[in-house]
C-alpha positions in Angstrom: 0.0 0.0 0.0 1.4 3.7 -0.5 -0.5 6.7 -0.1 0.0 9.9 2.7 -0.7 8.9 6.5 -1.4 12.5 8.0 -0.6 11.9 11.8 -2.2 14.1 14.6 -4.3 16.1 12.6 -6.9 18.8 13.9 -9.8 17.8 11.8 -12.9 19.7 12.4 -15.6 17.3 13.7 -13.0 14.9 15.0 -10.8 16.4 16.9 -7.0 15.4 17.1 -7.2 12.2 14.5 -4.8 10.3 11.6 -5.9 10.4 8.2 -5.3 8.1 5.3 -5.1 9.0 2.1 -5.1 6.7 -0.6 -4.9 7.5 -4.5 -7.2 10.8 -5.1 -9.7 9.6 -2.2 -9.4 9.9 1.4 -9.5 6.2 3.2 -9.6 6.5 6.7 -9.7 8.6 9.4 -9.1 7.6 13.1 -6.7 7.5 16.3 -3.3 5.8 15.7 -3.4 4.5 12.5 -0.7 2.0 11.6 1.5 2.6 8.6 1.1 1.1 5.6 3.6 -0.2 3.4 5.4 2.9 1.2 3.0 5.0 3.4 4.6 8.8 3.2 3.9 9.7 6.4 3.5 13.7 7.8 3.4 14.3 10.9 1.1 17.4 11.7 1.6 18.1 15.4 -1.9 19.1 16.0 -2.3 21.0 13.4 -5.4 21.9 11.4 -5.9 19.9 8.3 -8.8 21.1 6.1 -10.8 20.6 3.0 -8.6 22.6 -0.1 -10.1 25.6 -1.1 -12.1 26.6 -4.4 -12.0 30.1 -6.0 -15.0 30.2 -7.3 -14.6 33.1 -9.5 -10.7 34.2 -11.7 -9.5 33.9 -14.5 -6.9 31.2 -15.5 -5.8 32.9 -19.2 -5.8 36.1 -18.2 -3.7 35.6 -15.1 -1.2 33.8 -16.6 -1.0 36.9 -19.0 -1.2 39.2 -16.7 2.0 37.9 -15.0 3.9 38.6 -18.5 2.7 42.6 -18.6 3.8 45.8 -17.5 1.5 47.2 -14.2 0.2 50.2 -15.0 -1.6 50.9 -11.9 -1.6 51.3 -8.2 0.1 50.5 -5.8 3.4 49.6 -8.8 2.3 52.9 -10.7 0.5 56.0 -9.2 0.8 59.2 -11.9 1.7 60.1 -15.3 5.8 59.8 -14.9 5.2 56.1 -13.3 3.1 55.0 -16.2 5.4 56.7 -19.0 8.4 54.8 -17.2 6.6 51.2 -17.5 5.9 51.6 -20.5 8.8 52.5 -22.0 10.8 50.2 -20.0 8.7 46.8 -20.4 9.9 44.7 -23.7 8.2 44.0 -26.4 6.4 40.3 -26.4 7.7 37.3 -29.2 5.2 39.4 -31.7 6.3 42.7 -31.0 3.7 44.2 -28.8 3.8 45.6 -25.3 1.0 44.8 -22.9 0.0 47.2 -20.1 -2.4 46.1 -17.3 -4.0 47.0 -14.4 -4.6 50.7 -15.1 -6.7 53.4 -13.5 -8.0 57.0 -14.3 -6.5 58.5 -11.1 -2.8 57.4 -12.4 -3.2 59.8 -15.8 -6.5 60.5 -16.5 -8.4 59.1 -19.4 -6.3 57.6 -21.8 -7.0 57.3 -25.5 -4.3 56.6 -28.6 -3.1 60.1 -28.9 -2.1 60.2 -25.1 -0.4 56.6 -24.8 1.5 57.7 -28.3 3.1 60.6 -25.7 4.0 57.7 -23.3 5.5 54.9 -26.1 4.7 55.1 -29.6 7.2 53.2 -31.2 5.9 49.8 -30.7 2.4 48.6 -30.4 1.3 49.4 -27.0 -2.2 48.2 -25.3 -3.3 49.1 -21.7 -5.9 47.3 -20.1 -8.0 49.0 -17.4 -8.2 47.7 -14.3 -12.0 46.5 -14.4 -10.9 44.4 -17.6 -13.5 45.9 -19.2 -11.2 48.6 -21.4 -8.6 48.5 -23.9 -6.7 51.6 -24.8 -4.6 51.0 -27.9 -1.7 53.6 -29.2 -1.8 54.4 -32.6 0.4 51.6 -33.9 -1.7 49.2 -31.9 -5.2 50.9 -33.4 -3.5 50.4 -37.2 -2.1 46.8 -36.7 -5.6 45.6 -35.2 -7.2 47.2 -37.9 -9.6 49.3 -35.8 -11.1 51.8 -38.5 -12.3 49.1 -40.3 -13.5 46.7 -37.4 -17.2 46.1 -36.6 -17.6 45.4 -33.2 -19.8 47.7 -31.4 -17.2 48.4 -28.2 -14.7 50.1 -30.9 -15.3 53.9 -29.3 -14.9 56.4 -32.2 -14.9 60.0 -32.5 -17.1 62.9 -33.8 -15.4 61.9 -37.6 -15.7 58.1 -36.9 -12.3 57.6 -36.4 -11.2 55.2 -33.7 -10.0 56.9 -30.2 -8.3 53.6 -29.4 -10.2 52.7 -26.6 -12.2 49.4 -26.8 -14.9 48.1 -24.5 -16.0 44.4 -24.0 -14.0 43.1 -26.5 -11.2 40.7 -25.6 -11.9 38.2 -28.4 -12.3 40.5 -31.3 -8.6 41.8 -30.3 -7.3 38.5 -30.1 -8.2 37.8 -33.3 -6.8 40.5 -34.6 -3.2 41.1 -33.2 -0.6 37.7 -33.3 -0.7 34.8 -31.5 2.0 35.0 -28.4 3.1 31.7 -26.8 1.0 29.2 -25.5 0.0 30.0 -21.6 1.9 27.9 -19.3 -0.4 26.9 -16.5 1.8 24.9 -14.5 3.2 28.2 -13.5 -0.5 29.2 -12.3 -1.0 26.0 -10.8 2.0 26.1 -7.9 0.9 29.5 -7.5 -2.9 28.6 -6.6 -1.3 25.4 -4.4 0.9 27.7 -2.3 -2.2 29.5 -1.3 -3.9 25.9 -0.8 -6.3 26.3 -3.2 -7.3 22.8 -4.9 -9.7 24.1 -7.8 -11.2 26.6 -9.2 -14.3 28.4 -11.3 -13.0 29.9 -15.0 -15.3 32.6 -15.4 -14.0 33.6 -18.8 -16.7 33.8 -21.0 -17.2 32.5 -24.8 -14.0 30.5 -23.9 -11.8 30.1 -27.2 -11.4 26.1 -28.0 -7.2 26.8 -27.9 -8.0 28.2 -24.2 -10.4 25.1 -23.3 -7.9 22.6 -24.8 -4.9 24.0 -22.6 -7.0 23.9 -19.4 -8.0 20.1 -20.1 -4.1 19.5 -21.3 -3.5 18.9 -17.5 -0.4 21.8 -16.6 -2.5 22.4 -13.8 -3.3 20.1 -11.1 -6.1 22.1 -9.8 -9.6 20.8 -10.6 -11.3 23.2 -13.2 -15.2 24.5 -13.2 -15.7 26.2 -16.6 -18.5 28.9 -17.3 -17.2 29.7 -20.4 -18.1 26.5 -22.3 -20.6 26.9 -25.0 -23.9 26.2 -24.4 -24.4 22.5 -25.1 -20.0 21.5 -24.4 -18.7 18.5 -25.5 -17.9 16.2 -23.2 -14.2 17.2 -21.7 -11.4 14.5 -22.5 -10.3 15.7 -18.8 -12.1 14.4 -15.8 -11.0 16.7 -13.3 -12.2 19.7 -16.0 -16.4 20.4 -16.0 -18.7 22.3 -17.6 -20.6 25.1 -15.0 -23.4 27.9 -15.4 -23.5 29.4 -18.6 -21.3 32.5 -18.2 -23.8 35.9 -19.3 -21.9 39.4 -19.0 -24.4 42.7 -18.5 -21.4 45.1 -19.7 -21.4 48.5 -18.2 -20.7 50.1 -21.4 -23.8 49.1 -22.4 -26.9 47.0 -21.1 -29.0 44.6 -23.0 -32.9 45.1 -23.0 -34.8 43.2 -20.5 -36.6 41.0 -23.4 -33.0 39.9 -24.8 -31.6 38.9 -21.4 -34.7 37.4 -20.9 -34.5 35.1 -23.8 -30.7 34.3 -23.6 -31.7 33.0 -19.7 -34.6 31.4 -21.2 -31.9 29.9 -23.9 -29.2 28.4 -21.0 -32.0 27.0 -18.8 -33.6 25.3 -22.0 -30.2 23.8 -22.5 -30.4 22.3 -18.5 -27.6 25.3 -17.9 -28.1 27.3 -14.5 -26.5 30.9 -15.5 -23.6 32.8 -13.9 -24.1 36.9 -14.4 -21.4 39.5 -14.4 -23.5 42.4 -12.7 -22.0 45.2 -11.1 -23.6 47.9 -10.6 -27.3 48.6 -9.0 -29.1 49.2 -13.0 -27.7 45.6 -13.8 -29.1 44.0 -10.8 -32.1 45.5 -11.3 -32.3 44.3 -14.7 -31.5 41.3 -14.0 -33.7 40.5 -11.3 -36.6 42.0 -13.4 -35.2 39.0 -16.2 -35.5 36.2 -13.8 -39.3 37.4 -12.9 -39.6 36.9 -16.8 -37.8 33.7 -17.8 -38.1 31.8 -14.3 -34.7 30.5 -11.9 -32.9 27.3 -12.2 -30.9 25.7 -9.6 -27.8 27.3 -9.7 -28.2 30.6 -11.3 -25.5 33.2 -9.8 -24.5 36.3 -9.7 -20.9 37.4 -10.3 -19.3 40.4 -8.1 -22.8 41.6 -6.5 -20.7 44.7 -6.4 -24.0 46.9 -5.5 -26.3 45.6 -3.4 -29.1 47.6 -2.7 -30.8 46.4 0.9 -34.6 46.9 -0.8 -33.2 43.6 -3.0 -31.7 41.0 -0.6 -35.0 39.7 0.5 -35.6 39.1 -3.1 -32.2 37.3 -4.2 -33.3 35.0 -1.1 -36.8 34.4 -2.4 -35.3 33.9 -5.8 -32.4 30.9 -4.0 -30.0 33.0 -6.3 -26.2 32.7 -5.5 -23.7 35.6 -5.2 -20.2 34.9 -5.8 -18.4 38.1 -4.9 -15.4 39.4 -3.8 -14.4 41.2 -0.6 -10.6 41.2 -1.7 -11.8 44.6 -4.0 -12.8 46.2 -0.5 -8.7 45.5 0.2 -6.9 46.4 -3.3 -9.1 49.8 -3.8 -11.3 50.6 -0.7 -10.0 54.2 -0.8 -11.1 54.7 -4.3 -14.6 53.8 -3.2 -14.6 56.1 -0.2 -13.5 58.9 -2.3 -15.6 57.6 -5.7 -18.7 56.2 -4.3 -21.4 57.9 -2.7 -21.3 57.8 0.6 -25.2 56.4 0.8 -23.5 53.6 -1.7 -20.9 52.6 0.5 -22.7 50.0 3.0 -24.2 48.3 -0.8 -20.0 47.2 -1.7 -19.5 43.9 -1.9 -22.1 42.7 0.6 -21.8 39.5 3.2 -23.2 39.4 6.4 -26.5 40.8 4.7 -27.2 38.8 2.2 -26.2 35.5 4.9 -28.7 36.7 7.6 -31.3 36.7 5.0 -30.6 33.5 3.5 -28.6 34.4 0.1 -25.8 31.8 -0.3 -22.5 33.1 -0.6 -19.2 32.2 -2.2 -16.2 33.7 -2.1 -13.2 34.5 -4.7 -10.8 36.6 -5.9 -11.9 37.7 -9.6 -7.8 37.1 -10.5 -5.9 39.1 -11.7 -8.7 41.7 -11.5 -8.7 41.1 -7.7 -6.5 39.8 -5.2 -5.6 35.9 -6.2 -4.8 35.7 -2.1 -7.8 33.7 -0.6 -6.5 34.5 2.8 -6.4 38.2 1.9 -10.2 38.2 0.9 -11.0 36.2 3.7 -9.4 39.0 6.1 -10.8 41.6 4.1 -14.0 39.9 4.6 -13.5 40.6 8.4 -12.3 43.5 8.7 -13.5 45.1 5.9 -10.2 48.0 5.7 -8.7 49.4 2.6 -5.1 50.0 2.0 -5.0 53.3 4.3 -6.5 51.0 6.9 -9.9 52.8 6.5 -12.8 50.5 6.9 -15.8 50.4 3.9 -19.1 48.6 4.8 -18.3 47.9 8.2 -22.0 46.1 9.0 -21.2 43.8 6.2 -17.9 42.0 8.1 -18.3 38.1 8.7 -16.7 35.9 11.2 -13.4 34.5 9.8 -14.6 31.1 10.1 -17.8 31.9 7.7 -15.4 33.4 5.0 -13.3 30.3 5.0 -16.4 28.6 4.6 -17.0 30.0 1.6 -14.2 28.7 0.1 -14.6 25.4 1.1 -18.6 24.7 -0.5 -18.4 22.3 -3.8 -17.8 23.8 -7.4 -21.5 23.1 -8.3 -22.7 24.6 -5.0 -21.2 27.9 -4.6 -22.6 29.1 -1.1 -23.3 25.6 0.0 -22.2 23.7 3.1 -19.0 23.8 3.0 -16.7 20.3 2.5 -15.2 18.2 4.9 -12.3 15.7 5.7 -13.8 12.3 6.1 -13.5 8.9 4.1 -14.9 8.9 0.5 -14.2 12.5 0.2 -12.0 13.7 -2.4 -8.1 13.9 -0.9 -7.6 17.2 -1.8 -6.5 18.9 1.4 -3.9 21.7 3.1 -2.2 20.9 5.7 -2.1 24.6 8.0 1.0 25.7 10.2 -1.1 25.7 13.6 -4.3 24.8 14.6 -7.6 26.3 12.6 -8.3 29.0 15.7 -4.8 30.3 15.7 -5.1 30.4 11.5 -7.9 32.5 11.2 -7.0 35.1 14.1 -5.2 36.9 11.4 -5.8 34.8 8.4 -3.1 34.9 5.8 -1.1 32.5 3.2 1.8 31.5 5.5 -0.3 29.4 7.0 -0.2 27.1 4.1 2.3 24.1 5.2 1.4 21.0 2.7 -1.6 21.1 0.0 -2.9 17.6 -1.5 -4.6 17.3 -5.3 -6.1 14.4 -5.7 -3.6 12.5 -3.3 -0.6 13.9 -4.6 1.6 16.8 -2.8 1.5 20.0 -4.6 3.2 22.4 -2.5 5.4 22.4 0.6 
């Protein structure tokens, strides 16, 4: 026999135990185990060993890319001179173009192609807001993607119909259009996500390209993948450990659908037996949205990504409804003092709601939105807590949640964002992290050191 013998583990439920783990599955739990034959054997000392944890909400492509561009925002980058200075020192890619990310309007205003040619024109440059919703292209970029003659209604021209360079909601049209870089490497990803202990994850990358599905289902990363960017009826994945989830639906900011058209395309995934996942950030979208589940009916399963304005006249609803919210306190971290200075203050208690939507029954899943957000799950779990931004200032202060609920919510089952969350006992899966101390002592001040040992499927990923 060979497998992992985990000895004197804090399990929740069971107190100080041993647990077997054999292949991908957990065996046996139970006092004083004796050692199998090859058995690896760890010994834990009391510490807590827990379920692995699912992000239930990034994005696998993007991160990966996002690790090969030049920041562009805060905190790497916070006025014009910073920006200029990235830009003209980040190298060109294999196909010649430079690839900005993470920028914000408080770093140098609103850029357009005539204002990134100032900063770098002699190379195609691209700069991606921050919200992932906006690409600003210089002049080179705008003539190499062919922009004056592209069709896609998030091309923003001016008063003469020429292109400004900026480009909204349009990440596959682009990608079409400029060359091909290198393959991602995911493995890279994957030890990354396992040093945080997290053990899967939710893709929620819409109209997912077939290269981008075939690379996740390739097996670089050891994570288990939920995908709601597969089309609507997906082919059956050649990777066991890579599923088909909601049916991914963005309401873009830029521009919002009419109630009878997201009506029908809900209508359309539900007639397919897909639940839907729906990007919705602001208060109009949620509105909108709700007022499209009145018309095409709920499925089990149907989410809501970000939940980023709640209003409190809606949460008995979203209960009524048994929709999900997968959301993302780690924003309240990264950019909590651009809310206090950007949003309303009447807004403010709406951000990124918890405790709220809990008390009235709204199931709740955590994530990180990566590389939008914070890929730290430990980070949105204290940020969950203690709700503070960088400056220490706290934003939404009634909507804070015990540290033990947030880890919760990363712990419920890909197809049950919100749900009960998993647990260490025989038949389970073995994916698992082994913590530095006991659970009470991890979650006083919750953070990715302490990560000591994460299992996938039986095997160590990270130690």
């Amino acid at each position: 026999m060979s497998g992992i013998l985990f000895r004197d583990a804090e399990v929740a439920g069971l107190g100080r135990t041993d647990v077997r783990v054999i292949g991908a599955v957990i065996a046996e739990t139970g006092r004083d185990l004796a050692r199998g034959r090859g058995e690896q054997v760890v010994d834990c000392g009391g510490a807590a060993l827990i379920p692995g944890l699912w992000d239930h909400h990034l994005h696998l492509h993007a991160l990966w890319a996002w690790r090969r561009s030049a920041l562009c925002g805060p905190p790497a980058v916070s006025g014009p001179s910073g920006l200029a200075a990235a830009l003209r020192g980040a190298p060109p890619d294999e196909s010649g173009w430079v690839r900005g990310v993470g920028y914000v309007e408080r770093v140098a205003g609103d850029l357009d192609a005539a204002a990134l040619d100032a900063l770098r024109a002699d190379v195609p440059v691209r700069v991606q807001h921050r919200s992932g919703a906006l690409w600003t292209l210089n002049t080179a970029a705008v003539l190499r993607a062919g922009l004056a003659s592209g069709d896609h209604p998030g091309i923003e021209r001016d008063a003469r119909g020429h292109p400004t360079g900026r480009l909204w909601r349009a990440d596959a049209w682009l990608r079409d259009r400029i060359p091909a870089g290198r393959p991602a490497d995911l493995s890279a990803i994957g030890r990354e996500l396992a040093r945080f202990g997290i053990t899967g994850v939710t893709d929620a990358t819409p109209g997912l390209a077939p290269e981008a599905v075939a690379s996740i289902e390739a097996g670089e990363l050891p994570q288990r993948v939920h995908l709601l960017g597969s089309p609507l009826e997906p082919r059956q994945s050649r990777n066991p450990r890579v599923t088909a989830g909601p049916y991914k639906i963005v309401l873009a900011d830029s521009g919002l659908p009419g109630l009878d058209a997201l009506a029908e395309r809900v209508r359309a995934a539900h007639e397919c037996g897909r639940a839907v996942a729906v990007h919705c950030v602001t208060r109009e979208a949620l509105l909108l949205l709700l007022a499209a589940f009145a018309e095409a009916g709920v499925r089990d399963g149907d989410r809501i990504e970000h939940a980023a304005l709640v209003p409190p006249e809606v949460i008995d609803r979203l209960a009524e409804l048994r929709l999900r919210v997968v959301t993302q306190p780690g924003f309240i971290a990264d950019r909590g003092d651009d809310y206090l200075s950007d949003v309303p203050a009447a807004d403010r208690g709406d951000l990124y709601r918890c405790r709220r939507l809990l008390d009235a029954g709204v199931r709740v899943a955590l994530s990180s939105d990566a590389p939008y957000g914070p890929l730290d799950p430990w980070l949105v779990m204290d940020a969950a807590v203690r709700r503070r931004a960088r400056s220490g200032a706290v934003v939404g202060a009634g909507e804070s949640i015990p540290a033990s609920t947030a880890l919760g919510a990363y712990l419920a089952a890909a197809d049950d964002p919100g749900g009960p969350p998993r647990r260490v006992r025989p038949g389970a899966a073995a994916d698992l992290v082994l913590l530095r101390t006991p659970l009470g002592e991890a979650l006083r001040s919750p953070g990715a050191g302490a990560v000591r040992c994460t299992v996938i499927a039986g095997r160590i990923a990270f130690t």
